[in-house]
Structure formats: C-alpha cells, structure tokens
N, CA and C of each residue as an Amber inpcrd file, in Angstrom:
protein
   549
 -10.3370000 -18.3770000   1.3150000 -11.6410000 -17.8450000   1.6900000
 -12.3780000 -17.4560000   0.4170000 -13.6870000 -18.1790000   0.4480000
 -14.1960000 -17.4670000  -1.2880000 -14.7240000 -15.7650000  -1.1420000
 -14.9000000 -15.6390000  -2.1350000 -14.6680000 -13.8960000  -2.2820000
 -15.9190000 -13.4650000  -1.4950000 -17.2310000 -14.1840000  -1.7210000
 -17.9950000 -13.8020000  -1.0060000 -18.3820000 -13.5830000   0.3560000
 -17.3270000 -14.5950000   1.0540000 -16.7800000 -14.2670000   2.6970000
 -16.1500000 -13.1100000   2.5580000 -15.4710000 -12.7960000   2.2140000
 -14.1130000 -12.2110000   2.2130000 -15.1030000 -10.1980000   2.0870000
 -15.7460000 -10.2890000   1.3790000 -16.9710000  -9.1430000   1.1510000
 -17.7670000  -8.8810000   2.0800000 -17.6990000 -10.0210000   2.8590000
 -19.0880000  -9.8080000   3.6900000 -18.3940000  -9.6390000   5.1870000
 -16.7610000 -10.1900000   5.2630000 -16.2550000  -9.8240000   6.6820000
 -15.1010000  -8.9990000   6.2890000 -14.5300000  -8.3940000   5.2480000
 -13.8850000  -7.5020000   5.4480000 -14.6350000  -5.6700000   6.0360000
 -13.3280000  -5.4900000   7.2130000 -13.4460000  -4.0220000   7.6480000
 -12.4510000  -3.6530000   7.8620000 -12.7590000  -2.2680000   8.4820000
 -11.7070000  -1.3780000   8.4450000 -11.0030000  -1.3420000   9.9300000
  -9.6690000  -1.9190000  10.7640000  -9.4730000  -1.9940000  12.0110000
  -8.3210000  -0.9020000  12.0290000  -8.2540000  -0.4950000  13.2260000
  -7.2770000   0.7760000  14.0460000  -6.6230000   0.0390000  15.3250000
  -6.6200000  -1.2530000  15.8250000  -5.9650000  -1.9230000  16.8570000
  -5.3720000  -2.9770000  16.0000000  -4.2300000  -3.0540000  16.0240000
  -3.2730000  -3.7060000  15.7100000  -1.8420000  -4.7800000  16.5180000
  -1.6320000  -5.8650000  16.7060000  -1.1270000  -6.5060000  16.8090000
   0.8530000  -6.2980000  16.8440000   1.3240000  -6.4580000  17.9990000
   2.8970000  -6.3520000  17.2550000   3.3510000  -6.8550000  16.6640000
   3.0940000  -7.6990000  16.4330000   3.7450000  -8.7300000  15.1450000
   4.4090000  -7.8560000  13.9190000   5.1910000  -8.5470000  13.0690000
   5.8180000  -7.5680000  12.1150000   6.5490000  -8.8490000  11.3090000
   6.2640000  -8.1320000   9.9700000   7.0910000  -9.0610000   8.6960000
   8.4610000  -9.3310000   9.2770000   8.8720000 -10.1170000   9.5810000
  10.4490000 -11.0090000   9.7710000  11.3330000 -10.7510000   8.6540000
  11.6790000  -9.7840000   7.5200000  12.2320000 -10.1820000   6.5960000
  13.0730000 -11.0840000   6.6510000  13.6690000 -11.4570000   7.3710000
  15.1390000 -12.8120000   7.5090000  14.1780000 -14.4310000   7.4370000
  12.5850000 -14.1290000   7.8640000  11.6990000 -14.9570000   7.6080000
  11.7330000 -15.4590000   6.1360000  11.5030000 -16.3650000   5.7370000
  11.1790000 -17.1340000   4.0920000   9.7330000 -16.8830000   3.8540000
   8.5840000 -17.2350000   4.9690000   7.4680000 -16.8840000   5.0280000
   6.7740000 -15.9390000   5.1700000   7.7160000 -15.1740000   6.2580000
   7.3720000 -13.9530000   6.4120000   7.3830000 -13.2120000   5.0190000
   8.6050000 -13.1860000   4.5230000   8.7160000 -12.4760000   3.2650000
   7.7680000 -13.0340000   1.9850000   7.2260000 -14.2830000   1.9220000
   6.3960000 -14.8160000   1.1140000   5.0820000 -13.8420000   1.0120000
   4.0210000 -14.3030000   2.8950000   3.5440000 -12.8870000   3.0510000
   3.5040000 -11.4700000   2.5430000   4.6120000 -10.9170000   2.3030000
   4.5290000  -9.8350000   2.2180000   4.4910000  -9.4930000   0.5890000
   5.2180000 -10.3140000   0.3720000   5.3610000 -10.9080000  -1.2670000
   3.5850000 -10.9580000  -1.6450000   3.0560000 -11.4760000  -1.2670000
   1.5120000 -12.0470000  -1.6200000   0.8540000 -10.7100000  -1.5140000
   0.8050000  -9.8770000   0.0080000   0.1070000  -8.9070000   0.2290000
   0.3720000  -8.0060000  -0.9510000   1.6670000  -7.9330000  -1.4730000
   1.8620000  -6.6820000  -2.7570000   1.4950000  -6.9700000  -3.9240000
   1.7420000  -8.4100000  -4.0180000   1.5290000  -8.7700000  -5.3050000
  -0.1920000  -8.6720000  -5.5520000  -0.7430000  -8.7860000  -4.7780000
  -2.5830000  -9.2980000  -4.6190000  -2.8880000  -7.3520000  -4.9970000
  -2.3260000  -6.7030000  -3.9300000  -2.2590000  -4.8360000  -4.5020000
  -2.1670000  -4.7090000  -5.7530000  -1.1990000  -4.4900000  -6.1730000
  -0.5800000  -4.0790000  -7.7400000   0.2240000  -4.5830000  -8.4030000
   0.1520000  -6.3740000  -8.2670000   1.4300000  -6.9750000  -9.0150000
   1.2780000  -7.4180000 -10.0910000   2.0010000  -7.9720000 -11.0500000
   1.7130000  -8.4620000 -12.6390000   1.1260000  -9.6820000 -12.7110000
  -0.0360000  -9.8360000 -13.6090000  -0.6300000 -10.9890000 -13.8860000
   0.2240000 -11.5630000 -15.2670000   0.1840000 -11.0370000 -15.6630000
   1.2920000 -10.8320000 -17.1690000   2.2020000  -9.9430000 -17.3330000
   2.7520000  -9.8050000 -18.4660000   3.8640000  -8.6630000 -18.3250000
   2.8450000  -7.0390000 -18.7080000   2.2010000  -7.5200000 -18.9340000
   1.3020000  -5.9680000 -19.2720000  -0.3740000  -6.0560000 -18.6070000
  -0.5560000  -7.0280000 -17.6530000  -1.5550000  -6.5110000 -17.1400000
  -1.5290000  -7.1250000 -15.2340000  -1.7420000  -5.9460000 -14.5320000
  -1.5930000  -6.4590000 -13.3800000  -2.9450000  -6.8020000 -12.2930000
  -2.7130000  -6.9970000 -10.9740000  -3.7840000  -7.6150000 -10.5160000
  -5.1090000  -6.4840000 -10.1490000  -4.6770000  -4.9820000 -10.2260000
  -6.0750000  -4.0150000 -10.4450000  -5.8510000  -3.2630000 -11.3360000
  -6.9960000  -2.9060000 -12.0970000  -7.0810000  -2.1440000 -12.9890000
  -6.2260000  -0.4110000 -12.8260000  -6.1070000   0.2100000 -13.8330000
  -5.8060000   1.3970000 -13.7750000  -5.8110000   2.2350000 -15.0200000
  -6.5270000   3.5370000 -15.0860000  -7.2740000   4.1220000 -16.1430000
  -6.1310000   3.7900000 -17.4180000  -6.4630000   3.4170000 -18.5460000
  -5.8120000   3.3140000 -19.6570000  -4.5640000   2.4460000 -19.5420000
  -4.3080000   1.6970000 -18.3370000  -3.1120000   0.8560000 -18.2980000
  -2.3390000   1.8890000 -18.0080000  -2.2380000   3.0720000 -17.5380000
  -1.3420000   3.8880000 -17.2260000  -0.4030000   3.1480000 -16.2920000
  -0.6340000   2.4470000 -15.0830000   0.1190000   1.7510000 -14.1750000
   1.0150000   2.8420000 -13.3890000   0.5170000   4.0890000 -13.2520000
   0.8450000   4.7610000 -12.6700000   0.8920000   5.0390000 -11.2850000
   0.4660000   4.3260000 -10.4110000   0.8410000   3.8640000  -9.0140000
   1.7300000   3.1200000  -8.9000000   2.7520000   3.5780000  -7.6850000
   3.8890000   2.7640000  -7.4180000   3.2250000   2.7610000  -5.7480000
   3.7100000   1.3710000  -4.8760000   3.5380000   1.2090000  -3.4250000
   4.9110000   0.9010000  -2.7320000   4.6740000   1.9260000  -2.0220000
   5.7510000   2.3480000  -1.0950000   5.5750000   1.8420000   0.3430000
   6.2430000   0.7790000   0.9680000   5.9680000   0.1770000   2.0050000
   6.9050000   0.5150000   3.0340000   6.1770000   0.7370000   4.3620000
   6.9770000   1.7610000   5.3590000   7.5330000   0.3870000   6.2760000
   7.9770000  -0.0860000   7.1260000   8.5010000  -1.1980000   7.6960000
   9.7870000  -0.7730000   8.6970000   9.7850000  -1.2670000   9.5610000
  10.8270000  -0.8260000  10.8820000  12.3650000  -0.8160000  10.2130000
  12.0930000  -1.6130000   9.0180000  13.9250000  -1.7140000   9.1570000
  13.9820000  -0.5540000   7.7800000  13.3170000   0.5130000   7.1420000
  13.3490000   1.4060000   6.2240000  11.9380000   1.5030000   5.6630000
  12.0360000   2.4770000   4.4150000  11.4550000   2.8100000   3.1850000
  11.4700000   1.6680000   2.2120000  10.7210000   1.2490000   1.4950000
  11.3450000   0.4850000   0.2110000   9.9490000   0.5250000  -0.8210000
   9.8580000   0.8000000  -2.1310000   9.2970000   0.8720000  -3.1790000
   9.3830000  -0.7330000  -3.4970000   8.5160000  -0.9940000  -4.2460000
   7.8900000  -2.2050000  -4.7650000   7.9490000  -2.2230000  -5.8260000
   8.4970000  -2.7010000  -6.4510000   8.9340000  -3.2270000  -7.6560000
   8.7500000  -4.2960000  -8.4910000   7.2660000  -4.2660000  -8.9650000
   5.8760000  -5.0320000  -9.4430000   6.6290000  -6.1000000 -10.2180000
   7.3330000  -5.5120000 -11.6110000   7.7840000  -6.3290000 -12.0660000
   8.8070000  -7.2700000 -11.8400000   9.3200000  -7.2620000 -11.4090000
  10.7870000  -7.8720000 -10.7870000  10.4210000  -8.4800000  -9.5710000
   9.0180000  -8.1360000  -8.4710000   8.3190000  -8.4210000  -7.4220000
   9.7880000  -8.1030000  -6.4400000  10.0070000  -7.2180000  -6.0040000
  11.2520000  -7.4410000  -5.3840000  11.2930000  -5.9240000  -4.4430000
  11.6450000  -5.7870000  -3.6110000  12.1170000  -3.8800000  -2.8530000
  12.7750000  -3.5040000  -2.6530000  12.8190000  -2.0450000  -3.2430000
  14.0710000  -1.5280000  -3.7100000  14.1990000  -0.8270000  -2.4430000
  14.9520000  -0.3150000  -1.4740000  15.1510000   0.3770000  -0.6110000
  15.3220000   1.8760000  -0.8370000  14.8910000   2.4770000  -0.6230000
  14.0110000   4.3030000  -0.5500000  15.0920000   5.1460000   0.0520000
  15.0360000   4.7430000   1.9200000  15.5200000   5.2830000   3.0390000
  15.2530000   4.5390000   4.3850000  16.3610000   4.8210000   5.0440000
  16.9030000   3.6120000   5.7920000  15.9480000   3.8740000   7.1890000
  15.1850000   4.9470000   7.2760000  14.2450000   4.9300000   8.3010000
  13.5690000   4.8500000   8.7970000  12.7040000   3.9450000   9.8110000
  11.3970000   3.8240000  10.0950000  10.6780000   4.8970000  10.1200000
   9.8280000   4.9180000   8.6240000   8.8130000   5.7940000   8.3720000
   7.4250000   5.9160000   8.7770000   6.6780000   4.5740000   9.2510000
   5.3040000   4.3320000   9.5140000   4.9150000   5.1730000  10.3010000
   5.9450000   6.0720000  11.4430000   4.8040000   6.7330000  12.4500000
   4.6700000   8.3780000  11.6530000   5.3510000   8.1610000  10.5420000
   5.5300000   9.9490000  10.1140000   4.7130000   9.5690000   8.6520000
   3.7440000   8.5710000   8.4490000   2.8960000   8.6550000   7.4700000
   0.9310000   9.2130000   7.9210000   1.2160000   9.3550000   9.1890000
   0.0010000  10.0120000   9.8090000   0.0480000  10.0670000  11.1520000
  -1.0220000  11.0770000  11.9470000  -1.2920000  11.3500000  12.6630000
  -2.2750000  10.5360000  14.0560000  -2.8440000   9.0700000  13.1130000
  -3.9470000   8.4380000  14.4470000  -2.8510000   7.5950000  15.2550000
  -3.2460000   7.9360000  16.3890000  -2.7110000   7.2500000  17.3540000
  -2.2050000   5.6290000  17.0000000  -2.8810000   4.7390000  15.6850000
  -2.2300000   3.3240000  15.6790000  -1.3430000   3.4130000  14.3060000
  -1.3760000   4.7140000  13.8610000  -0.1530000   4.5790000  12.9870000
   0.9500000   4.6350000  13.2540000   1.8740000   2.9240000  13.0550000
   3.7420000   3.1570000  13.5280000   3.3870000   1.9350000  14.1050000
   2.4950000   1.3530000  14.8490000   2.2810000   0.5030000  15.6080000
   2.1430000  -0.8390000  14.5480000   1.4270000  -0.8420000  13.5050000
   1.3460000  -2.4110000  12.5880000   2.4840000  -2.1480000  12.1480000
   2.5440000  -3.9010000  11.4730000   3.9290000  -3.8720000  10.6650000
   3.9340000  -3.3420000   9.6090000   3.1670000  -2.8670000   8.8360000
   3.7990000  -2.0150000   7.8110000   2.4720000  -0.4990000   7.4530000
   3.1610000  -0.0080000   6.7580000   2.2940000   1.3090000   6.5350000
   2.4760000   0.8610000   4.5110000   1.6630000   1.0190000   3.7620000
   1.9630000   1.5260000   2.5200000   1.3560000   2.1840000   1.6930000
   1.2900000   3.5300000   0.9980000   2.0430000   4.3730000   0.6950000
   1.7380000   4.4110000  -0.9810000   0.5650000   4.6870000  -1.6050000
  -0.0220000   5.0290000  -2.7950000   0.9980000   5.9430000  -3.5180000
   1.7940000   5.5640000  -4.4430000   2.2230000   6.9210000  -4.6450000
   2.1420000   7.2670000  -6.5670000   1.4610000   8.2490000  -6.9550000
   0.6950000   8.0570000  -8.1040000   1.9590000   8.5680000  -9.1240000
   2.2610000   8.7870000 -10.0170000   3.4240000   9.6350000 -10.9070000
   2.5630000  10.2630000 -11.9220000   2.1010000  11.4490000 -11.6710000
   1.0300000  12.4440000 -12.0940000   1.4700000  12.6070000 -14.2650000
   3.2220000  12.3610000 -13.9730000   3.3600000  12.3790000 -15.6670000
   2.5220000  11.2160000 -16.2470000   2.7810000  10.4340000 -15.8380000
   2.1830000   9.1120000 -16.3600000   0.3390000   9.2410000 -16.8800000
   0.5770000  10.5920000 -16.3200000  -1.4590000  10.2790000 -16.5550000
  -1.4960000  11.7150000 -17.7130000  -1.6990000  11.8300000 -19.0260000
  -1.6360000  12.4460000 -19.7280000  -3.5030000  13.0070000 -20.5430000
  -3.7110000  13.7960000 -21.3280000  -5.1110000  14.1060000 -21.7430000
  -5.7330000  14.0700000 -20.5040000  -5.9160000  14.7330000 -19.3820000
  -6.8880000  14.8550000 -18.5900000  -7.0670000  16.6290000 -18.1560000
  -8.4950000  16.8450000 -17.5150000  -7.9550000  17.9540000 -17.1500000
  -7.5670000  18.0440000 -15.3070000  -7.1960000  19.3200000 -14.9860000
  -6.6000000  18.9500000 -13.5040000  -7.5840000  17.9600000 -12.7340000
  -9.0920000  18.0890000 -12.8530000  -9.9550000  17.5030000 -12.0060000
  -9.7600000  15.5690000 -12.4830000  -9.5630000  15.7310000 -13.8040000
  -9.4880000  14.5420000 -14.4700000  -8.4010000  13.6590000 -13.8480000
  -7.3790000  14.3160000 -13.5510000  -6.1080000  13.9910000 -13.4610000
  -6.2570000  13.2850000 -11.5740000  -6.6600000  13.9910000 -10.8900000
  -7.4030000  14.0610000  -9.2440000  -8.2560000  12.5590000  -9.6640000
  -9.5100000  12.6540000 -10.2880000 -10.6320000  11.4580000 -10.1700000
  -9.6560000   9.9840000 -10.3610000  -8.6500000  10.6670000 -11.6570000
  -8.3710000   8.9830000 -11.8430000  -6.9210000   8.6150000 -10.9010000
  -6.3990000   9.3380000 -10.0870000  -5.1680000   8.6490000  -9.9600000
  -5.5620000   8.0260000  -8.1340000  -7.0860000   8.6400000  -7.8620000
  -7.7020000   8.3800000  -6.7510000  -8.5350000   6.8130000  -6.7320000
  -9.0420000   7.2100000  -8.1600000 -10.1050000   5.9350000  -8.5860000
  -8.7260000   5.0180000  -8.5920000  -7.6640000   4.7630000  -8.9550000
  -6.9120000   3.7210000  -9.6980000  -6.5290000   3.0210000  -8.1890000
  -6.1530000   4.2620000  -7.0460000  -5.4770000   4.0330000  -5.9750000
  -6.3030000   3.1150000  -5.0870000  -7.7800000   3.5000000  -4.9630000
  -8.6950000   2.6330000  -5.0200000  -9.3170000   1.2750000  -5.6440000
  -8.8270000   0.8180000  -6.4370000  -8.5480000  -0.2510000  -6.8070000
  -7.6900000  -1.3420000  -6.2100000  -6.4610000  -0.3430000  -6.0230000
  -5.3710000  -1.3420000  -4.9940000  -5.7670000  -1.5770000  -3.6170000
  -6.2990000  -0.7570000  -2.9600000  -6.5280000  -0.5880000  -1.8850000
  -7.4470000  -1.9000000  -1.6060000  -8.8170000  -2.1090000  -2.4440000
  -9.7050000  -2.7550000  -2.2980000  -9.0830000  -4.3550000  -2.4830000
  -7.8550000  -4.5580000  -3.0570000  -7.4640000  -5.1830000  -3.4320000
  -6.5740000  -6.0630000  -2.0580000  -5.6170000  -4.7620000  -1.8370000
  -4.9070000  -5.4330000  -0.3480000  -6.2840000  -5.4640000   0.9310000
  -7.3710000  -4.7160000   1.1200000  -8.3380000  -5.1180000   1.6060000
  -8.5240000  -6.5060000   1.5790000  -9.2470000  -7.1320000   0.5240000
  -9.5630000  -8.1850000   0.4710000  -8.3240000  -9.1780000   0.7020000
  -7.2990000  -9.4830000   0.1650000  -6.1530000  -9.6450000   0.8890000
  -6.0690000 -10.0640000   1.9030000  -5.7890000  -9.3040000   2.6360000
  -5.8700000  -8.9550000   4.5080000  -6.8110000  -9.9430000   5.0320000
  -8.2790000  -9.5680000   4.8450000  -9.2940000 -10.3510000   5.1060000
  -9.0920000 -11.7360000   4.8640000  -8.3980000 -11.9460000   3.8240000
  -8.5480000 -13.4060000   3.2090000  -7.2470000 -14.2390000   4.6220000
  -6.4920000 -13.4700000   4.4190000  -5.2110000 -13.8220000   5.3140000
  -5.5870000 -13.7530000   6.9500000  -6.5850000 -13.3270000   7.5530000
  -6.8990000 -13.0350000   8.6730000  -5.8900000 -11.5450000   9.0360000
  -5.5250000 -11.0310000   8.2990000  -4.4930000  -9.9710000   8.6990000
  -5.6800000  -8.5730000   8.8600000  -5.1780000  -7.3670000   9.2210000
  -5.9160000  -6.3650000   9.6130000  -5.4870000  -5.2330000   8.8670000
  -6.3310000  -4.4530000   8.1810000  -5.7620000  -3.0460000   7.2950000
  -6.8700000  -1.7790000   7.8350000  -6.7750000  -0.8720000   7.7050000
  -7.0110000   0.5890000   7.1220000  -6.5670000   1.3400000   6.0720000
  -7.3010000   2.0540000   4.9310000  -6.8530000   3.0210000   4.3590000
  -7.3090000   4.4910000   4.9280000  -6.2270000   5.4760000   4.8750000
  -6.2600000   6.5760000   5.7740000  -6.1530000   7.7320000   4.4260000
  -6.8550000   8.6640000   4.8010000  -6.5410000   9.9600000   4.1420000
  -5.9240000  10.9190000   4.6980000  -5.8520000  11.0460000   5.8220000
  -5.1590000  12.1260000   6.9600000  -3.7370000  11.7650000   6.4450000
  -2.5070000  11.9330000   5.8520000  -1.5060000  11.6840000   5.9500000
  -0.6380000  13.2760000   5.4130000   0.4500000  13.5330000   6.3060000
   0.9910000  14.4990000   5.7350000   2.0780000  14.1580000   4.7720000
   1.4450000  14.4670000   3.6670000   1.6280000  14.1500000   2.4610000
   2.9120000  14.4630000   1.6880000   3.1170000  16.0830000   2.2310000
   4.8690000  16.8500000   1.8180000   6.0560000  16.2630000   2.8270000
   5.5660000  16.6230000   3.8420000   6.7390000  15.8910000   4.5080000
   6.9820000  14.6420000   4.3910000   6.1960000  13.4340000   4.0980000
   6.5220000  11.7930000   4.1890000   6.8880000  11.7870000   2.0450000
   6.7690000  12.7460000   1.3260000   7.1570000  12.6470000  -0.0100000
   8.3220000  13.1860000   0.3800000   9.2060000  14.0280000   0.7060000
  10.4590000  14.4200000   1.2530000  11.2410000  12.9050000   1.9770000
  10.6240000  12.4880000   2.7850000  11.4160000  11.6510000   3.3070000
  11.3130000  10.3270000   2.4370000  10.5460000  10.4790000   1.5750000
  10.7750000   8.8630000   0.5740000  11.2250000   9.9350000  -0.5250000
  11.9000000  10.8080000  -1.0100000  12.6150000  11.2430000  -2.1380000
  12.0310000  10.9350000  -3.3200000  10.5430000  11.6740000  -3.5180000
   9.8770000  11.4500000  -4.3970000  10.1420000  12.5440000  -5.3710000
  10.0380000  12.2510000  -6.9340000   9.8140000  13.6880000  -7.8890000
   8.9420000  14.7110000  -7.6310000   8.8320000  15.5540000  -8.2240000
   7.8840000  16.5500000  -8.1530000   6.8500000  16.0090000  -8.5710000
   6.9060000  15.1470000  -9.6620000   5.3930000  14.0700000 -10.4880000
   5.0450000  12.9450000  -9.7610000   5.5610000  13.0850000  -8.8710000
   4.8180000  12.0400000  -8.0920000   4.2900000  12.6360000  -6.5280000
   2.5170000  11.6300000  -6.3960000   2.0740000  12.2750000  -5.6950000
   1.1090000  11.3930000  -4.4800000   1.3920000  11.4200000  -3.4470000
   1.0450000  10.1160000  -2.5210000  -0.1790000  10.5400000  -2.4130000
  -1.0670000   9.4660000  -2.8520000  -2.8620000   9.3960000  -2.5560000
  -3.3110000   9.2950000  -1.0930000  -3.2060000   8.2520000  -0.9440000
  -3.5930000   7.6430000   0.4540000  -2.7950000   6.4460000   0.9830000
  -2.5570000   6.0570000   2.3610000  -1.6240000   5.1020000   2.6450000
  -2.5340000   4.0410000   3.5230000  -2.0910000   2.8000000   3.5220000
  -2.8830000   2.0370000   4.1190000  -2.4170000   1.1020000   5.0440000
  -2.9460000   1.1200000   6.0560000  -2.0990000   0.8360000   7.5940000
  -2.4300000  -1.0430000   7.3170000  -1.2540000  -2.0280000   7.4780000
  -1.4970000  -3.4950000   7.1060000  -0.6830000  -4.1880000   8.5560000
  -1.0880000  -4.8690000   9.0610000  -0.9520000  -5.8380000   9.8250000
  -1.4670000  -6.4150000  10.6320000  -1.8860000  -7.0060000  11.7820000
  -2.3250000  -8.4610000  12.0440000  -3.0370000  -7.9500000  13.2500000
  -4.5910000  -8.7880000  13.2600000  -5.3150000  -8.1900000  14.4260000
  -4.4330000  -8.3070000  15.8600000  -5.0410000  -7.3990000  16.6220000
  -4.6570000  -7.6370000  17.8300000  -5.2610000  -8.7570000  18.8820000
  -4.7280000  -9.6530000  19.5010000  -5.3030000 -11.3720000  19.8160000
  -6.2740000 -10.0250000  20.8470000  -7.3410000 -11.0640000  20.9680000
  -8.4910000 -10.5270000  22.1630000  -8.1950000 -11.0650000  23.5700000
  -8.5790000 -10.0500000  24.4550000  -8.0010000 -10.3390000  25.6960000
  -9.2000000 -10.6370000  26.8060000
C-alpha cells in the first residue's frame, strides 16, 4: 500500500477479530516478525526503523499474546519469554482489551535517557514511544490488520507482572490485531 493510502485510511479501531498469531504458524510468525520489526527493529546494526532522541534506543516492546509475556529482541529479531501468562486483559481496562491477538507494551528504560531534566526525561521517552507507535500504525493499515494505542493502562501492576526494573517505565500499550469481518 503506498504511504499515502496508508495516511489517509489509517485509524484507530476497538472491535477486534479472534483471530490470533499461530506461533506454530511459519506465517503467522513472519507476521508478527514484520509487525515488530516495522515498530522498532534494526535497519542496520545502529540504526532502527523509528527514530529515538539521541539514538538512545531506549524503548523495549513487550508483546502480550495468549500463550505468555515475551520482550522483543530487536537485534537478534527474536522473543525472549517474560512470563508464562496471558497478560493482554491486565494491560487495561476497555472492554476490547484481551480480546485481539496481541497487546504491546512500550516499555522505556528511564537510565538510558541521561542530561535531561524530569520534564525532559517525560517529553522524550513519550515522543520516542510515539514514533513506534505511528510506525506499527501504519503497519497494521498497510496489512489490513487493526490497532489502538491506549493510555489508560495500569501501569504498576502489568510492570510487576512483566518483571520490569525500577528504570524501566511502560508508556503506552497498543492493542494489534485483525478487524472484525462485518456482519
């Protein structure tokens, strides 16, 4: 789809489809492979597919999925497994979160962002997160697949259950999977 479709029909959907990544799928997992990589994956070994203040690369994406937790692992493109529990319905509160196949899961590492002041530190690890976001947006759109990014997420409890540091700090999570067919 050229980018300028892709701008002009991407939105934001809350009805979602059951469908769900197959991991035992080749394609399925290709998919999902594409959706992360198009987010925050390496174009080179030092620059990836969205920007982020000073190359900090301080966002990691944490993808919620029925069969666990698993972190994304840009370089290596590969997921590391977190926790073994279906997390998507405990990353927010709207009624279609838990329901797509995956939830994922901004999660910034606040050391990584150095010389700022607290507000500094807030603008950019939001601005950067935003970058990805716009990124699996367009994505989605391009794929016919369906996203939201959400701010409502309770933030301490779903960092507890993905066993995050204290320096790390979940922005916003963004609900990804496949429209619901029309009836």
């Amino acid at each position: 789809m050229p980018l300028r479709e892709a701008l002009a029909t991407r939105r934001s959907m809350r009805v979602y489809s059951p469908r769900r990544f197959n991991l035992e799928d080749a394609a399925d997992l290709q998919r999902l492979s594409d959706l992360l990589w198009a987010g925050f994956g390496f174009i080179t070994p030092k620059r990836r597919s969205a920007p982020s203040s000073h190359n900090r690369q301080e966002t990691d994406l944490y993808v919620l999925l029925p069969e666990g937790a698993f972190r994304f692992e840009a370089a290596a493109n590969k997921l590391v497994a977190v926790a073994a529990a279906d997390l998507r319905a405990a990353s927010g509160a709207q009624d279609y979160v838990g329901t797509a196949a995956a939830e994922i899961a901004f999660v910034a590492d606040t050391a990584k962002v150095t010389g700022k002041s607290p507000r500094g530190l807030v603008e950019t690890i939001y601005a950067d997160t935003g970058f990805i976001s716009q990124n699996i947006y367009l994505h989605c759109t391009s794929e016919g697949m369906a996203t939201v990014v959400r701010a409502m997420v309770p933030k301490e409890s779903l960092a507890l259950a993905l066993n995050l540091a204290p320096t790390q700090e979940i922005t916003l999570v963004q609900t990804v999977g496949w429209k619901e067919e029309e009836k």
